[in-house]
mmCIF file of the C-alpha atoms, coordinates in Angstrom:
data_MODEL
# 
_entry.id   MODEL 
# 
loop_
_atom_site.group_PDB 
_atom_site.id 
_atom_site.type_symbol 
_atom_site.label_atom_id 
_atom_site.label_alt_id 
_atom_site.label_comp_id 
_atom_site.label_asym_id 
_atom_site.label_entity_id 
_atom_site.label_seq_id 
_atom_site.pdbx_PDB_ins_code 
_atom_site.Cartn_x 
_atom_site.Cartn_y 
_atom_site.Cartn_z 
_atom_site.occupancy 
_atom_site.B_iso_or_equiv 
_atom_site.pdbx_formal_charge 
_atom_site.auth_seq_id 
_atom_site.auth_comp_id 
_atom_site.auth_asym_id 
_atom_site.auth_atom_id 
_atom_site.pdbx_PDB_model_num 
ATOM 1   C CA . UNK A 1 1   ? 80.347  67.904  61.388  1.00 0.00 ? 1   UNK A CA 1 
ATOM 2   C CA . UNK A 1 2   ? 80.567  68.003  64.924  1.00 0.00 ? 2   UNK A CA 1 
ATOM 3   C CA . UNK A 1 3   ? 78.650  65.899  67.320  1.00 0.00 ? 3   UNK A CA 1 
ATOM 4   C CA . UNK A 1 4   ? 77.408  67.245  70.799  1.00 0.00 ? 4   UNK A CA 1 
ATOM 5   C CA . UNK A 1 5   ? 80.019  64.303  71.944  1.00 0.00 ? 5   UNK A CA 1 
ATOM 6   C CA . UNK A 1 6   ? 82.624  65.745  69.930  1.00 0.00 ? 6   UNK A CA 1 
ATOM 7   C CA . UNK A 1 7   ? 81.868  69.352  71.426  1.00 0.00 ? 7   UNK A CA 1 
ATOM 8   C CA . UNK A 1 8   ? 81.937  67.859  75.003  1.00 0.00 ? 8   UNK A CA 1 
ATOM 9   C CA . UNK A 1 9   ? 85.630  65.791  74.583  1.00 0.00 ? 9   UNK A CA 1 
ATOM 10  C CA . UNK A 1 10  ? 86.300  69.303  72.699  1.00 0.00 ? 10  UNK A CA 1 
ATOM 11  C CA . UNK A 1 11  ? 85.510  71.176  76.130  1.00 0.00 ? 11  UNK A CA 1 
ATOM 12  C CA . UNK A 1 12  ? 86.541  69.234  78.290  1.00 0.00 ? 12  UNK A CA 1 
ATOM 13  C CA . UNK A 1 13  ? 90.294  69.133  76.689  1.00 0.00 ? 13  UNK A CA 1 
ATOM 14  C CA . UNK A 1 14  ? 90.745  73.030  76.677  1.00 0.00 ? 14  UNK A CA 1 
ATOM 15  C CA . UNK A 1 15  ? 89.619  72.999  79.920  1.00 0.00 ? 15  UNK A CA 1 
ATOM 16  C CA . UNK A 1 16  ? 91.998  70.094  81.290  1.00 0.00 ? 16  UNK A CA 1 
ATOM 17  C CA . UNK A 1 17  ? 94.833  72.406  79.205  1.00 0.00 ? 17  UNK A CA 1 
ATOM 18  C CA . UNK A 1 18  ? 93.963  75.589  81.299  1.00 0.00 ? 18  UNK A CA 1 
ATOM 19  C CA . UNK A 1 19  ? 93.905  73.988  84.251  1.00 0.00 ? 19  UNK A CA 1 
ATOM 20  C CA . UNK A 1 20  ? 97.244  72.335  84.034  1.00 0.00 ? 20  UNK A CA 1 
ATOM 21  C CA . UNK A 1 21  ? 99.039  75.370  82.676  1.00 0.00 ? 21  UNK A CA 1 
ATOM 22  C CA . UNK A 1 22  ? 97.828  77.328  85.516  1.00 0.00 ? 22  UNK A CA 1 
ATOM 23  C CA . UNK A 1 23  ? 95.837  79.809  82.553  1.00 0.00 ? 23  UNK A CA 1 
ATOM 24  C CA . UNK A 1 24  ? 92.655  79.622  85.281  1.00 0.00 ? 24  UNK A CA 1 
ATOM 25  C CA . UNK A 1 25  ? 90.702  83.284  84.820  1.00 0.00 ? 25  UNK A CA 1 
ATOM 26  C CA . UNK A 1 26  ? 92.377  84.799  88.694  1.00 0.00 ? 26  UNK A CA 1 
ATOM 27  C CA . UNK A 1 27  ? 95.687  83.381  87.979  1.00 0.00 ? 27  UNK A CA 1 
ATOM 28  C CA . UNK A 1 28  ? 96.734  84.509  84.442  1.00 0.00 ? 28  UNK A CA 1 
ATOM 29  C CA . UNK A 1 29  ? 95.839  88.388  85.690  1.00 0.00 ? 29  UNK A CA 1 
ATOM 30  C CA . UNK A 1 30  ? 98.366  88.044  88.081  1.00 0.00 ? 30  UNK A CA 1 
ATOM 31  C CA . UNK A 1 31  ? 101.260 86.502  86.191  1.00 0.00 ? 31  UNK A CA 1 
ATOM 32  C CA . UNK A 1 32  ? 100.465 88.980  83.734  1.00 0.00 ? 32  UNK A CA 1 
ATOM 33  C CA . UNK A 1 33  ? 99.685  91.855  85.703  1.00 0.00 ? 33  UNK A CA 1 
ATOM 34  C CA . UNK A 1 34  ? 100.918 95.448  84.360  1.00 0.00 ? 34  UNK A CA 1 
ATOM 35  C CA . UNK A 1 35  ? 103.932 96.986  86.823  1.00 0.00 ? 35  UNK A CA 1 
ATOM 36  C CA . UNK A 1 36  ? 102.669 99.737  88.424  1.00 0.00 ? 36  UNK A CA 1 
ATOM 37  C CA . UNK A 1 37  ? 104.203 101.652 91.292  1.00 0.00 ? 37  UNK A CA 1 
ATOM 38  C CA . UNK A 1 38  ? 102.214 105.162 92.911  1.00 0.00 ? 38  UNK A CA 1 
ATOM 39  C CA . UNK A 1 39  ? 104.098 107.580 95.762  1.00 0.00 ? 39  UNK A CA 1 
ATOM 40  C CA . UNK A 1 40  ? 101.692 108.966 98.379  1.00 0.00 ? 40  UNK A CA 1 
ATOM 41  C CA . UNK A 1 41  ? 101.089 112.721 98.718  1.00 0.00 ? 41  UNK A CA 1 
ATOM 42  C CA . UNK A 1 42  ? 102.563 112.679 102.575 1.00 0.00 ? 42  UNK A CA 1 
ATOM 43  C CA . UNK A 1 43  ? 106.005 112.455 103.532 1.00 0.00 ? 43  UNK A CA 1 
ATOM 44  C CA . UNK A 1 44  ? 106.739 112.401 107.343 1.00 0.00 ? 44  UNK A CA 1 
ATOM 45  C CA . UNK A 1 45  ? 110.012 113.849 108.508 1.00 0.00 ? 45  UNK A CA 1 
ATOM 46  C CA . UNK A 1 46  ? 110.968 112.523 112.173 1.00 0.00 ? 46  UNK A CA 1 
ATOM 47  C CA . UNK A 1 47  ? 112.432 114.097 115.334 1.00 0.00 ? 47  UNK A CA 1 
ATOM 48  C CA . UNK A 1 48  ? 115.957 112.345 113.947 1.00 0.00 ? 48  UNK A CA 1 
ATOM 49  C CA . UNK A 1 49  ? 115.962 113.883 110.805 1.00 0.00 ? 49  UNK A CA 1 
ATOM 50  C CA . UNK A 1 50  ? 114.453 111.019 108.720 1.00 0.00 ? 50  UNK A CA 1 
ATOM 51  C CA . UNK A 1 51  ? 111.903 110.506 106.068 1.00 0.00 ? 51  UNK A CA 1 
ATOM 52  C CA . UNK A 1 52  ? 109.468 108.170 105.182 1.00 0.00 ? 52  UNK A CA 1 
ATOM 53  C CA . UNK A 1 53  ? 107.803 107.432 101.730 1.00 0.00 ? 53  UNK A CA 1 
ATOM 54  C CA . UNK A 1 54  ? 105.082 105.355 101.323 1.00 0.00 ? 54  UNK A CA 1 
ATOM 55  C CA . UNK A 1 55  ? 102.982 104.414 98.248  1.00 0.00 ? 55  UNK A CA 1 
ATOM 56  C CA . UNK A 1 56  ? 101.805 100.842 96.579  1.00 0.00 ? 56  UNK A CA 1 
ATOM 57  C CA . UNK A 1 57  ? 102.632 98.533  93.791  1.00 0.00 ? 57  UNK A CA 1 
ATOM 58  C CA . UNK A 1 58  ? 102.421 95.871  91.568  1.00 0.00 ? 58  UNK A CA 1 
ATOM 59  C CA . UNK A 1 59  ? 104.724 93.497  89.525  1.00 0.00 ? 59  UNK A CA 1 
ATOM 60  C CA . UNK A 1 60  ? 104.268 89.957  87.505  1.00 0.00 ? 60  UNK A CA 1 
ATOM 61  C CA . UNK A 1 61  ? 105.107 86.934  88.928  1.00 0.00 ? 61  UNK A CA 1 
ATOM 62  C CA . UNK A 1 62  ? 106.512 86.049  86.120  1.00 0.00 ? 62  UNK A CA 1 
ATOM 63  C CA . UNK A 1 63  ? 109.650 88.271  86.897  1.00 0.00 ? 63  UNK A CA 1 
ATOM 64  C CA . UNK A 1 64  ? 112.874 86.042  88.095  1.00 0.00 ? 64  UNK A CA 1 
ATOM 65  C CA . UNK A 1 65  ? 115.435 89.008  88.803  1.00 0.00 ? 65  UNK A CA 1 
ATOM 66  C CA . UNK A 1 66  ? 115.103 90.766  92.132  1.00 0.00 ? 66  UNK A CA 1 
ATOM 67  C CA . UNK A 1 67  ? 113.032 94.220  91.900  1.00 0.00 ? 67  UNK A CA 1 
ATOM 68  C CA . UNK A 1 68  ? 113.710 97.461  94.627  1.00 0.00 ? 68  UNK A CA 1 
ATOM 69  C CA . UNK A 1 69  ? 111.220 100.010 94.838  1.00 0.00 ? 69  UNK A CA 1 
ATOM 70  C CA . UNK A 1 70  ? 113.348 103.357 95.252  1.00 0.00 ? 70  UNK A CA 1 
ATOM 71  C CA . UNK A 1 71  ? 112.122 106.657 96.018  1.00 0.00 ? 71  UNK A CA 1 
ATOM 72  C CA . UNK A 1 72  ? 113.098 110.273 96.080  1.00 0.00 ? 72  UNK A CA 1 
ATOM 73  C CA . UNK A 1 73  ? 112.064 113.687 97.450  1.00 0.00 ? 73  UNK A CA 1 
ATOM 74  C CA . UNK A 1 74  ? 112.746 116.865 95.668  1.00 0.00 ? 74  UNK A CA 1 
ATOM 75  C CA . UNK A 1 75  ? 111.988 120.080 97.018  1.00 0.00 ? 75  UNK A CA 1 
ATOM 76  C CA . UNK A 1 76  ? 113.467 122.904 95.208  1.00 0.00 ? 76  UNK A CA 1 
ATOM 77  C CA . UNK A 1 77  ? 117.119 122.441 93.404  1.00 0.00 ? 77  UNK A CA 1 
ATOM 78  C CA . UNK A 1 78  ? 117.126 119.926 96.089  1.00 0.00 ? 78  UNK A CA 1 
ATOM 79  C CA . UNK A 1 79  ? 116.918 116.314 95.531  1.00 0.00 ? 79  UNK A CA 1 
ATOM 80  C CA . UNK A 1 80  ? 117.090 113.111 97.877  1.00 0.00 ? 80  UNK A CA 1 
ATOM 81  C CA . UNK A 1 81  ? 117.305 109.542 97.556  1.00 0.00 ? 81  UNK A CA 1 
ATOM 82  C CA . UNK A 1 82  ? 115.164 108.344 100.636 1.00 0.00 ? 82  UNK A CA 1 
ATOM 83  C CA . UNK A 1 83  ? 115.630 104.278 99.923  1.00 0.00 ? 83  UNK A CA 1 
ATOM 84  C CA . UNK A 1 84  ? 115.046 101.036 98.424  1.00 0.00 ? 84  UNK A CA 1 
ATOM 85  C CA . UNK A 1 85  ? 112.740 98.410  99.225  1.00 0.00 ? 85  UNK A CA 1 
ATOM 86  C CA . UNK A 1 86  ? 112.894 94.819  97.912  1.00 0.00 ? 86  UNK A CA 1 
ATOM 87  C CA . UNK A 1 87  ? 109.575 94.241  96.025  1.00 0.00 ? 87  UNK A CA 1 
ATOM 88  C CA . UNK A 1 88  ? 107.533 91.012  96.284  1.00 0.00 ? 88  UNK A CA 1 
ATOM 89  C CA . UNK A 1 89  ? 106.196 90.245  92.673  1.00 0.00 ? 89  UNK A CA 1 
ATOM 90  C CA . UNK A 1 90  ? 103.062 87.850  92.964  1.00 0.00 ? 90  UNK A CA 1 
ATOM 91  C CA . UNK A 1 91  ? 101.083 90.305  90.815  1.00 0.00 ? 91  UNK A CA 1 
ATOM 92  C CA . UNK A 1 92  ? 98.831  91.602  93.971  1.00 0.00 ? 92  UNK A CA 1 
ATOM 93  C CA . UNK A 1 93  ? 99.465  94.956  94.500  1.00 0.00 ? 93  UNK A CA 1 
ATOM 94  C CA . UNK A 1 94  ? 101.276 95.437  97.543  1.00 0.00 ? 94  UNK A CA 1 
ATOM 95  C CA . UNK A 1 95  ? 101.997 98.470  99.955  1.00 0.00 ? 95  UNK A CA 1 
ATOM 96  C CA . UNK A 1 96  ? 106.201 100.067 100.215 1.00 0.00 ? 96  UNK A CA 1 
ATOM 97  C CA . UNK A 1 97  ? 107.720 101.935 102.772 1.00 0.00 ? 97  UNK A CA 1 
ATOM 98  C CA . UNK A 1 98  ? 111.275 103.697 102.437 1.00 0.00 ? 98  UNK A CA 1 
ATOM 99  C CA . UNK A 1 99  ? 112.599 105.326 105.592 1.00 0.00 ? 99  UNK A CA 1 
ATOM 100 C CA . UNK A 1 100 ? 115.845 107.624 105.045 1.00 0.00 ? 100 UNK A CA 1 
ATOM 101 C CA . UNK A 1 101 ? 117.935 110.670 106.497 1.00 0.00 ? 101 UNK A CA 1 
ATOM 102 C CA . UNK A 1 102 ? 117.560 113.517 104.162 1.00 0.00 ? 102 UNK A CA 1 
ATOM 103 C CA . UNK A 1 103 ? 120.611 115.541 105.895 1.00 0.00 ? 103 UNK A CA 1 
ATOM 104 C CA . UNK A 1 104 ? 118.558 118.173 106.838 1.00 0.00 ? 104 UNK A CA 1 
ATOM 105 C CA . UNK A 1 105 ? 118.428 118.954 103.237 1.00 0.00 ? 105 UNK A CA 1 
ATOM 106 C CA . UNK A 1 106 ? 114.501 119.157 103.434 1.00 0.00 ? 106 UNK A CA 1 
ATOM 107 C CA . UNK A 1 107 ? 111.664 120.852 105.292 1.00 0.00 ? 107 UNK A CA 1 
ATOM 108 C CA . UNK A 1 108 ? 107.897 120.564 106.340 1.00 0.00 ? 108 UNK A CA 1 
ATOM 109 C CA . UNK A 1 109 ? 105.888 121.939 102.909 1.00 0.00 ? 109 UNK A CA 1 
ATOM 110 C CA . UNK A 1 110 ? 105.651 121.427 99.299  1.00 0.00 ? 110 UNK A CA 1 
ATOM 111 C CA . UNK A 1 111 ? 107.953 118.921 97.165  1.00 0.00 ? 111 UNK A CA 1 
ATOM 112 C CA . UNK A 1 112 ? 107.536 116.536 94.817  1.00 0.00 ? 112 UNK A CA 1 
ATOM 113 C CA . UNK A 1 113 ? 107.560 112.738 95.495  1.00 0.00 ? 113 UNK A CA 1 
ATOM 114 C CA . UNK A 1 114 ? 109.249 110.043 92.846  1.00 0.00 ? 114 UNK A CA 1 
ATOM 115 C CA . UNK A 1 115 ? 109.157 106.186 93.259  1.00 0.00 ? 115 UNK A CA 1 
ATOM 116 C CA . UNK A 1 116 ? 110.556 103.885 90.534  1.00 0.00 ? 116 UNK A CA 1 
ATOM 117 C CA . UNK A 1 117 ? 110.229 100.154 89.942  1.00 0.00 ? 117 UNK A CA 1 
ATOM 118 C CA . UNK A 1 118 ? 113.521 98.658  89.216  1.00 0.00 ? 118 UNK A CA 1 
ATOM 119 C CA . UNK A 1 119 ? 114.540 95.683  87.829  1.00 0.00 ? 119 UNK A CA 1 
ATOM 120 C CA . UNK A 1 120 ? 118.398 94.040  89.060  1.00 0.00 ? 120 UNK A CA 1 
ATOM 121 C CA . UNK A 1 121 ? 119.181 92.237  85.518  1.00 0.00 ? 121 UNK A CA 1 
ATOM 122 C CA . UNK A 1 122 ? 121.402 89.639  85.945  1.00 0.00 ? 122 UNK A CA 1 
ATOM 123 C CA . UNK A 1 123 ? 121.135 88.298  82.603  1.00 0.00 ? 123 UNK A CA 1 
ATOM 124 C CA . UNK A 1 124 ? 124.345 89.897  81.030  1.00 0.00 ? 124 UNK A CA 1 
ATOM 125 C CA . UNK A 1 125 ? 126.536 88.624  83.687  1.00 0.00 ? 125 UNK A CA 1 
ATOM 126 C CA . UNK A 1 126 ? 127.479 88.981  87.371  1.00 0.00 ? 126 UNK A CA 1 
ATOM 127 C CA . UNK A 1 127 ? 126.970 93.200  88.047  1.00 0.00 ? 127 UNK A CA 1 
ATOM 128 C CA . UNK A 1 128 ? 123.283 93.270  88.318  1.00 0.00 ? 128 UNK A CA 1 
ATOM 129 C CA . UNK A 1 129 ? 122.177 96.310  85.646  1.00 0.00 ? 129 UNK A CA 1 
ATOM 130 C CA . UNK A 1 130 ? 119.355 98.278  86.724  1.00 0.00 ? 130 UNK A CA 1 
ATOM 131 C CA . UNK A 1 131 ? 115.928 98.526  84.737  1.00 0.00 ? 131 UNK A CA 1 
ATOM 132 C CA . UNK A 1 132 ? 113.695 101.074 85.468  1.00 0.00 ? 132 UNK A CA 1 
ATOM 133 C CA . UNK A 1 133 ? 110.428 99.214  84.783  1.00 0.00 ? 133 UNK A CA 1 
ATOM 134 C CA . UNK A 1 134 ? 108.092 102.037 85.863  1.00 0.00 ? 134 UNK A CA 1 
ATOM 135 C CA . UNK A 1 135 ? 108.151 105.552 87.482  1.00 0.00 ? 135 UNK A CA 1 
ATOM 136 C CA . UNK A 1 136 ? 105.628 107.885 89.008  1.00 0.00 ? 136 UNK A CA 1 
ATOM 137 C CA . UNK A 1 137 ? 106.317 111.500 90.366  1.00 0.00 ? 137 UNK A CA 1 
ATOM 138 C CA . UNK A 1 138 ? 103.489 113.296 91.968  1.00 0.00 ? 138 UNK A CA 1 
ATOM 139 C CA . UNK A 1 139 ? 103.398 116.132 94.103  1.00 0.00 ? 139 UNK A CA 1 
ATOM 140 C CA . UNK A 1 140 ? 104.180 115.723 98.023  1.00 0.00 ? 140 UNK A CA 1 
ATOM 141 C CA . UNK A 1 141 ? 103.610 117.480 101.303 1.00 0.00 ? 141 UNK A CA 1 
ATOM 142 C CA . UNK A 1 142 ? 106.147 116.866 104.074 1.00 0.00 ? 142 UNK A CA 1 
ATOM 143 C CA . UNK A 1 143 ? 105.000 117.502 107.338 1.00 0.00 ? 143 UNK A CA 1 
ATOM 144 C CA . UNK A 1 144 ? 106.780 116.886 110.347 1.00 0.00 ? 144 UNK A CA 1 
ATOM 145 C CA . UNK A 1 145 ? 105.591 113.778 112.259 1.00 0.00 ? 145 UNK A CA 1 
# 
């Protein structure tokens, strides 16, 4: 049978537990937060012939290899890599930005955007092996800007 005493020492041991394992309701959403990465629907193409991408993500801090955002624009047959950005994982999403040239490869109008979480696993030795963790593709305007 259990006492309201017992109940209390009962309660106030999980609750000693959570707190010193960090399991407290704000933290444990972020450690364990889903990876999530989104490409915005504008891509601005500069005077010099660059791009930008732009979009937001998302990834545990629980990770302990180093994560890149990378992003592409296709428009066409034609496809460009536009960048990498080193991610911050602290499970808050958080805003990217990749700036590259696309050659003159691409014009103002309709394409398609692509950005890609990527994991650098170092587990299996000393070339880093790339992950994709997640990947979203969405349809883009470039405009000049």
């Amino acid at each position: 049978m259990i006492t309201a005493r017992r109940a209390t020492l009962i309660s106030s041991v999980c609750i000693a537990a959570a707190l010193a394992t960090g399991l407290t309701p704000g933290s444990a959403s972020a450690q364990f937060a889903p990876d999530t990465v989104t490409v915005d629907g504008v891509g601005l193409i500069a005077e010099d012939g660059t791009l930008t991408l732009s979009g937001t993500y998302r990834c545990s801090s629980l990770r302990t290899s180093p994560i890149v955002i990378s992003s592409k624009a296709t428009q066409g047959d034609t496809q460009v890599g536009i960048g990498s950005t080193t991610a911050i994982c602290d499970g808050q999403e958080r805003e990217w930005r990749n700036t590259g040239n696309h050659m003159g490869l691409l014009a103002p109008g309709a394409a398609q955007g692509e950005a890609s979480l990527i994991e650098l696993d170092t587990s299996r030795g000393f070339i880093p092996i790339p992950v994709v963790l997640t990947t979203q593709r969405g349809d883009l305007t470039l405009q000049q800007g």
